[in-house]
ZADORO-539129 format. One line per field, with one value per residue: residue number from 1; residue in three letters; y, x, z of N, C-alpha, C, O, CB in turn. Coordinates in steps of 0.2 Angstrom, whole numbers. Atoms other than C-alpha are relative to their C-alpha. Glycine has a CB too. Layout:
<sites>
pos: NUM, ...
code: ala, ...
n_Y: Y, ...
n_X: X, ...
n_Z: Z, ...
ca_Y: Y, ...
ca_X: X, ...
ca_Z: Z, ...
c_Y: Y, ...
c_X: X, ...
c_Z: Z, ...
o_Y: Y, ...
o_X: X, ...
o_Z: Z, ...
cb_Y: Y, ...
cb_X: X, ...
cb_Z: Z, ...
</sites>
This chain:
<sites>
pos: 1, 2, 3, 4, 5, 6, 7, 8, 9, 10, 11, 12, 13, 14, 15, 16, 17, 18, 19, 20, 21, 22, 23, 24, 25, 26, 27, 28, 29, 30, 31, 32, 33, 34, 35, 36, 37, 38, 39, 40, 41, 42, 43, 44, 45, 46, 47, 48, 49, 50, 51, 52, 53, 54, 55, 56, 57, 58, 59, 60, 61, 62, 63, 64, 65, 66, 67, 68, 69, 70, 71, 72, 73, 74, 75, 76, 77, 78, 79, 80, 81, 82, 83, 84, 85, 86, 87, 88, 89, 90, 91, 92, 93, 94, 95, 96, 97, 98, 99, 100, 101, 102, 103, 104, 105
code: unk, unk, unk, unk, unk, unk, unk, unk, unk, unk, unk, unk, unk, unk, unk, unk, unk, unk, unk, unk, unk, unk, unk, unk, unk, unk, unk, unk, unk, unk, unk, unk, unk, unk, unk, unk, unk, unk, unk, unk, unk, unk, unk, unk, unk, unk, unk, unk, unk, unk, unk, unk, unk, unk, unk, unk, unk, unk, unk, unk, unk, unk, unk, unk, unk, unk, unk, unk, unk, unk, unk, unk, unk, unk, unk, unk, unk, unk, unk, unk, unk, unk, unk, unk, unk, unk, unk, unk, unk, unk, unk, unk, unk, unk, unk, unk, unk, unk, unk, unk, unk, unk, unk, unk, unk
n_Y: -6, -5, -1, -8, -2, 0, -8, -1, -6, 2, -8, -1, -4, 1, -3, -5, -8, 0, 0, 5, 1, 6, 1, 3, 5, 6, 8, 4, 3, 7, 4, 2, -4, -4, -3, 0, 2, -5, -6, 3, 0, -6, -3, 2, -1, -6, -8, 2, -2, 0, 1, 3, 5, 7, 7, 4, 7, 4, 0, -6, -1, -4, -7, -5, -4, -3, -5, -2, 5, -3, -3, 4, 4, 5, 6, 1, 7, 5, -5, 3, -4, 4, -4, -8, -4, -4, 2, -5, 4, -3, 1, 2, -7, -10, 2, 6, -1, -1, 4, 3, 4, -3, 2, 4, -5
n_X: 3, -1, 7, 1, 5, 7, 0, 4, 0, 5, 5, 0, 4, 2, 7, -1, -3, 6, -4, 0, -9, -1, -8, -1, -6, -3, 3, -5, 5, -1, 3, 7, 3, 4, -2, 0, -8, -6, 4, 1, -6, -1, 4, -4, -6, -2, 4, 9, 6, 3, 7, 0, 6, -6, 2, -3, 4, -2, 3, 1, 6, 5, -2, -3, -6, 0, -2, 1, -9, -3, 4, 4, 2, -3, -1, -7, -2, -2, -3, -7, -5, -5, -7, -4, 4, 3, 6, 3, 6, 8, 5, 6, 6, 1, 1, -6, -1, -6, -7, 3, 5, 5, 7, 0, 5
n_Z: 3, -4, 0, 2, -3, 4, -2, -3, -1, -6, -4, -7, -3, -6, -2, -6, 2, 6, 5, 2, 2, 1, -4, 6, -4, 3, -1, 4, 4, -1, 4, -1, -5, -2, -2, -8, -4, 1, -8, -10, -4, -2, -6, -4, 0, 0, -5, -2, -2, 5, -1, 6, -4, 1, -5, 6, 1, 1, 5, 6, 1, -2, 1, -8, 3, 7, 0, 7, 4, 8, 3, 2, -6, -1, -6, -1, -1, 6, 5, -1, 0, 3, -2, 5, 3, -3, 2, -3, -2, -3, -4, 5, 2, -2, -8, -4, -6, -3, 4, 5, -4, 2, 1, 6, 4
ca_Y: 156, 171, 179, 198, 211, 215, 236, 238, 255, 255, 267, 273, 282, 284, 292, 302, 314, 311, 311, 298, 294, 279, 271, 263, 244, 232, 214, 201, 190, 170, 156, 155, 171, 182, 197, 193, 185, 200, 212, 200, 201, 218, 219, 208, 212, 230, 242, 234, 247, 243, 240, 226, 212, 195, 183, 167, 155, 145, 142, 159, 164, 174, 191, 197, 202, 209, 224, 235, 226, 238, 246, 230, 222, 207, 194, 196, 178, 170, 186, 179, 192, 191, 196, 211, 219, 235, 234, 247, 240, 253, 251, 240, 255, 274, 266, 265, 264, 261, 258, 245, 239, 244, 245, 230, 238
ca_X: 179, 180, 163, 158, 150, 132, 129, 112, 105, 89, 74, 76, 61, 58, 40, 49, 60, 47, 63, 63, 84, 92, 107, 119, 127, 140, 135, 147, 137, 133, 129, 108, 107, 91, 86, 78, 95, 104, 90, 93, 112, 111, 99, 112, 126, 127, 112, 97, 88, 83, 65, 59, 44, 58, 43, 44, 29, 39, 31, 33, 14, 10, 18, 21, 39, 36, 46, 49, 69, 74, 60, 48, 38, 45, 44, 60, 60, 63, 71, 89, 104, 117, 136, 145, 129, 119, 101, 89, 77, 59, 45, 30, 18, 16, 10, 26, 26, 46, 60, 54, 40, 21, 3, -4, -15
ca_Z: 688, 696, 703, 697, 709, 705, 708, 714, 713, 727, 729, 748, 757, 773, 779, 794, 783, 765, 754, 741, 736, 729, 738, 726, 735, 728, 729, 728, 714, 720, 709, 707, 715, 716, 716, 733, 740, 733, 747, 761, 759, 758, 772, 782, 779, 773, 779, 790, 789, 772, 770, 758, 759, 763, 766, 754, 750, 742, 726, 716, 716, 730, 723, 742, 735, 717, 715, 700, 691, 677, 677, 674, 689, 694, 708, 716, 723, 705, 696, 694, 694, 682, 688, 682, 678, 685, 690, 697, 709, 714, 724, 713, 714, 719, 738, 746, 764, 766, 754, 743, 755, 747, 749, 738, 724
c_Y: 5, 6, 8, 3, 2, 10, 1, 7, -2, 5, -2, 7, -1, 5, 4, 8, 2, 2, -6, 1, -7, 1, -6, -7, -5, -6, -6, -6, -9, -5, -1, 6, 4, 5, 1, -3, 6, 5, -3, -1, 6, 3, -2, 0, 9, 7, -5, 5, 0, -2, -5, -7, -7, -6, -5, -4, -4, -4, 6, 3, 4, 8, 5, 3, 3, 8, 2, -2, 4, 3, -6, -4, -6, -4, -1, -7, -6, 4, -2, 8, -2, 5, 6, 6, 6, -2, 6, -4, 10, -4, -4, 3, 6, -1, -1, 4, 1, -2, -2, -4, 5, -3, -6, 3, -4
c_X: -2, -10, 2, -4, -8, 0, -8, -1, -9, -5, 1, -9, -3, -6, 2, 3, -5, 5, 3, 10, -2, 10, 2, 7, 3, -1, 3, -7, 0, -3, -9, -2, -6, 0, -2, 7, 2, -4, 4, 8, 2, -1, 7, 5, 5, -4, -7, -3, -4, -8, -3, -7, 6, -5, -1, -5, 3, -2, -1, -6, -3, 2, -2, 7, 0, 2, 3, 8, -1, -4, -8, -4, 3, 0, 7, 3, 2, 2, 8, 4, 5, 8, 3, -6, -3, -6, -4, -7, -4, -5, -6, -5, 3, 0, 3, 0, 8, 4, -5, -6, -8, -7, -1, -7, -6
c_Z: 5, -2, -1, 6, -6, 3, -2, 4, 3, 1, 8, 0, 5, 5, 7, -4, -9, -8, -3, -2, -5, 3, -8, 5, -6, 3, -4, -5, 3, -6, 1, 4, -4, 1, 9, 4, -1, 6, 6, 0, -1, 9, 7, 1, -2, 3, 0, -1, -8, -1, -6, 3, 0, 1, -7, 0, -3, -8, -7, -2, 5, -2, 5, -3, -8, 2, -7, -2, -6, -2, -3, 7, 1, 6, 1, 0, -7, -5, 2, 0, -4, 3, -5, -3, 5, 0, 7, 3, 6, 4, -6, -3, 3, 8, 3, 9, 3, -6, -6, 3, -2, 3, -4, -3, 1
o_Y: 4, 8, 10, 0, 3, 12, 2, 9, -7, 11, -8, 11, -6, 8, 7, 14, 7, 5, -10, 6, -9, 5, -8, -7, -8, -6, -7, -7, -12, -3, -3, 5, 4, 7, 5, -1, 7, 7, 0, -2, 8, 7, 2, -1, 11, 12, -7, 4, 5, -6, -1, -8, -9, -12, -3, -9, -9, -9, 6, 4, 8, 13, 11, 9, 2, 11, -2, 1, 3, 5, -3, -8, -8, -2, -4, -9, -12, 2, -1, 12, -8, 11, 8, 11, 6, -5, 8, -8, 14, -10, 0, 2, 6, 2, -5, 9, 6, -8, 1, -9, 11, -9, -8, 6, -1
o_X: -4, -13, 7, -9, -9, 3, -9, 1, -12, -4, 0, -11, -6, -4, -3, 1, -5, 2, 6, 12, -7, 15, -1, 13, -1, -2, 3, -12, 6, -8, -10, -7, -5, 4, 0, 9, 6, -1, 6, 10, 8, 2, 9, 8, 10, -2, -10, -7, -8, -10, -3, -9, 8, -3, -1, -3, 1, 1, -4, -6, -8, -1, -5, 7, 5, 0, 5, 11, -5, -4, -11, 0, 4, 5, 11, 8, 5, 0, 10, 0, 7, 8, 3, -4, -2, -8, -2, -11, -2, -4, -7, -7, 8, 4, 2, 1, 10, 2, -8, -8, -8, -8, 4, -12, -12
o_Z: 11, -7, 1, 8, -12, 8, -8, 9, 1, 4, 10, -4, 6, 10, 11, -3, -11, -13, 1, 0, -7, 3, -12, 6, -10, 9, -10, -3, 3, -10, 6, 8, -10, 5, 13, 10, 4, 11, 11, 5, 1, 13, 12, 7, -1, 6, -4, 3, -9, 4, -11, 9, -6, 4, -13, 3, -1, -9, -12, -8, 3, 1, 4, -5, -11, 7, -11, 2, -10, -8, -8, 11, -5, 10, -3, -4, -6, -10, 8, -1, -3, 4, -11, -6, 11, -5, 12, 0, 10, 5, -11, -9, 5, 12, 7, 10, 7, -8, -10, 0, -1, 4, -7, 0, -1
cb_Y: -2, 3, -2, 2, 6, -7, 7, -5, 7, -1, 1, 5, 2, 1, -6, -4, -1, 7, 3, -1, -3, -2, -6, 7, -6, 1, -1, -5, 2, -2, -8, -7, 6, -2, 3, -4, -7, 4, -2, -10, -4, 4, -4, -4, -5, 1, 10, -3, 7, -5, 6, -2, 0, 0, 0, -3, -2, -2, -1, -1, -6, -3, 2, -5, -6, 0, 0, 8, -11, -4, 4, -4, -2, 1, -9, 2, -2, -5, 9, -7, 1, 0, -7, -5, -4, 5, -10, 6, -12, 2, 7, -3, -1, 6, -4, -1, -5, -3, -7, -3, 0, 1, 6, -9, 1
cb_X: -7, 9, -4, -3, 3, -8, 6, 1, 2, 3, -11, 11, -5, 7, -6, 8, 13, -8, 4, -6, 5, -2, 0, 4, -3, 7, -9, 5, 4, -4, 4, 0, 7, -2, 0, -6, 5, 2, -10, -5, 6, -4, -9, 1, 1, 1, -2, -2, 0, 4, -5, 10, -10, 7, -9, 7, -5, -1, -6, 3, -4, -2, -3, 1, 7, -8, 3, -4, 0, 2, 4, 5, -6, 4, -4, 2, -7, -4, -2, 3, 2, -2, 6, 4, -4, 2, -1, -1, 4, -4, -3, -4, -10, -11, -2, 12, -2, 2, 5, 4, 3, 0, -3, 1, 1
cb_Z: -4, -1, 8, -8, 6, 3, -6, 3, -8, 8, -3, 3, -3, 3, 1, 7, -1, 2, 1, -6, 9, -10, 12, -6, 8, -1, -1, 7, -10, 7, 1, 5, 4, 3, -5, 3, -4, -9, 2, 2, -2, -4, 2, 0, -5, -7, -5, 6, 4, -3, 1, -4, -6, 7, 6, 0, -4, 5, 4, -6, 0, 8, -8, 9, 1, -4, 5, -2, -4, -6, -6, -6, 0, -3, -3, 6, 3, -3, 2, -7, 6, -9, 0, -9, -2, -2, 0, -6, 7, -7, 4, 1, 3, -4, 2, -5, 2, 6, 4, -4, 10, -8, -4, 2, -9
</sites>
């Protein structure tokens, strides 16, 4: 079976120049992927200067990575990704320090 990319449109904002954007990356799609796996192979592989929260209890509860998926909040860490699809990932709140990296309310 052949794997689909995923197209991953990104709020950008960077508190030097105070212009919000969105970058748009293709992401090859993996079995069981996330939409935190799909950050961290952006960040690794296409633009580190991405800004996103990557830390992981392990457990899906402490909603340090929640970020807004389609317009809906969501805990990256166990927000699956489906192949061949588009998906719009924002900051959680109004608070954003970098990219998708926020205040917590």
């Amino acid at each position: 079976m052949e794997n689909k990319n995923i197209r991953a449109k990104v709020y950008r904002y960077s508190p030097l120049d105070k212009k919000a954007r969105f970058d748009t990356y293709d992401v090859p799609h993996s079995l069981g992927m996330t939409v935190q796996i799909l950050l961290r192979h952006i960040f690794e592989n296409v633009d580190p200067t991405l800004a996103f929260r990557d830390f992981r209890c392990g457990q899906g509860i402490c909603n340090t990575c929640r970020i807004k998926v389609n317009g809906k909040v969501l805990r990256s860490c166990e927000t699956p990704v489906e192949p061949g699809k588009e998906i719009l990932l924002e900051p959680a709140n109004d608070k954003v320090i970098k990219d998708l990296v926020v205040q917590p309310d």
